[in-house]
N, C-alpha and C positions, 0 to 999 in steps of 0.2 A: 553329834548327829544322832538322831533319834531313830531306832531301829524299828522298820517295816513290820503289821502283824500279819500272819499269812495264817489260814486255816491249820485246826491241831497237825491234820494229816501231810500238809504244806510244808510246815513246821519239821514234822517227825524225818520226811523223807529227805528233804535239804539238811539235818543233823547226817541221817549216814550216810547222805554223799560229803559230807564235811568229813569223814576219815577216809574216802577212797585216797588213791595216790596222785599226789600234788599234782601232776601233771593231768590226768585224768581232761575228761569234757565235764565230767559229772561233779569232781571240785570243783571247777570253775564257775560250771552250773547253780553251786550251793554258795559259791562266794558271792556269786555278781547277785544272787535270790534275798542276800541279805538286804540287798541296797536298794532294790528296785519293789513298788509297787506290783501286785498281783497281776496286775492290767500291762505294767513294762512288761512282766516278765512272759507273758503272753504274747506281744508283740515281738515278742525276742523270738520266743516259741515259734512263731508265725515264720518269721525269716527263716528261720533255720529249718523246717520243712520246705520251705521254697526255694531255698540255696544249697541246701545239703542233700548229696546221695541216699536214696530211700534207705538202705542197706550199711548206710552210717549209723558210728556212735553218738556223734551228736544228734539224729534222727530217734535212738534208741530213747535217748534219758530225754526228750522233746515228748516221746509218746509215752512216757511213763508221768511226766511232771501234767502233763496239757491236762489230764481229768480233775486233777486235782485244784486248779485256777478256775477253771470254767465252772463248778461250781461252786464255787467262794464269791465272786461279782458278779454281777452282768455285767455283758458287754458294752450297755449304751446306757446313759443317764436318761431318768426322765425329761430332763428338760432339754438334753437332745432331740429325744421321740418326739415330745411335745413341739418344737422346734421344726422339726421335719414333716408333721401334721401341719402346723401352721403355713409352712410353704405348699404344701398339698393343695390346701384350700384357697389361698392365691392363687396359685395355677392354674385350680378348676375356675376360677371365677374368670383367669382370663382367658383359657378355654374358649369360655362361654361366648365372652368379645370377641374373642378372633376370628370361631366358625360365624357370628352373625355379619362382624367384616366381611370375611369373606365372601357368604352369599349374598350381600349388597354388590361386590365388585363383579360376580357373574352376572348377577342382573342388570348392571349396569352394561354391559357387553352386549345386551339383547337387540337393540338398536341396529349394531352390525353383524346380525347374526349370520346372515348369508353369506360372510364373506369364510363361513366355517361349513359350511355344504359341502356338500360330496355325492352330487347325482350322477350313481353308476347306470350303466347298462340292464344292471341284476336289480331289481328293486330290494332284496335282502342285504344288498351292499352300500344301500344308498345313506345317507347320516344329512340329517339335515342342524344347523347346529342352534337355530331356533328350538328344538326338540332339547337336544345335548345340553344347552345351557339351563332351561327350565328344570329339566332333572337334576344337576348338579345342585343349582340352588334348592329342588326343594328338598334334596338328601340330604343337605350342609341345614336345612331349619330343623328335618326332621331329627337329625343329630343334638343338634340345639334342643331343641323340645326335649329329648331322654335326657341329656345330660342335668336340663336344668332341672328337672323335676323336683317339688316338695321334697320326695324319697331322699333324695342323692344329698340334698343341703342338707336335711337333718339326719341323716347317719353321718356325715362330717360335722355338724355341731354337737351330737350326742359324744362322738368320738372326742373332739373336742374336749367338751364339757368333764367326759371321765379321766381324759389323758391331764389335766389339772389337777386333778384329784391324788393321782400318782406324784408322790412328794416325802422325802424322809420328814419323820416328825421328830423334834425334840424327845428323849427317853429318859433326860432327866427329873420329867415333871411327872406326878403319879396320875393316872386314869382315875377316873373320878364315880 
């Protein structure tokens, strides 16, 4: 099995917990460090804030090890982000369909508008639903219109566009 590389400081600190006393959290800590990637061992980290007493020793060597992981990786692959932008822009795009769905299906309702009236006594109480449904719909196009804007698509394909760009490159080969 091919042994994990973890930051110098990663390194140095999982060495002296490797002679505290066998039983220890913090051997344990340095055994299981050997085996796991940065990102396990984070994940480990994670649990063990959320299941352990603040005022625990496994919370202690959790808050001494945790600075030392986080910056060594990131949290998220590009091609996750990128991944999760992509869905973004689906969404917005059906967004877009769904509020214009939907204000077809209120104006579609306008025929029987009357049967959503409500002529009170008070004329400040009164709701006529001819009125109610026009507004609805033209709120739902006005939505539609911001949403759709040039602005809005091309800050998600610029976004796009850069979120590609973010990619490990080969460090094999020399710069030119």
């Amino acid at each position: 099995m091919t042994k994990i590389l973890h930051s110098r400081a990663c390194r140095d600190l999982l060495l002296r917990w490797w002679s505290q006393p066998r039983g220890s959290v913090r051997y344990r800590l340095a055994g299981i460090g050997y085996d796991l990637t940065d990102i396990q061992i984070r994940d480990l980290l994670l649990t063990i804030f959320d299941e352990d007493p603040a005022d625990s020793e496994a919370v202690a060597a959790a808050r001494e090890l945790w600075p030392l992981l986080v910056l060594t990786e990131p949290l998220h692959t590009p091609e996750e982000l990128n991944d999760e932008l992509a869905a973004v822009i689906r969404e917005h795009e059906t967004l877009l369909l769904r509020v214009q769905a939907l204000g077809a299906k209120f104006r579609a309702l306008e025929p029987w508008s009357e049967r959503w009236d409500c002529c009170g006594a008070d004329a400040q109480t009164s709701e006529f639903g001819h009125q109610n449904l026009q507004w609805v719909a033209l709120a739902l196009e006005s939505a539609g219109r911001s949403a759709a804007t040039n602005f809005v698509r091309e800050q998600l394909e610029e976004a796009r566009m850069y979120g590609a760009k973010v990619r490990e490159y080969d460090t094999t080969e020399e710069i030119r």
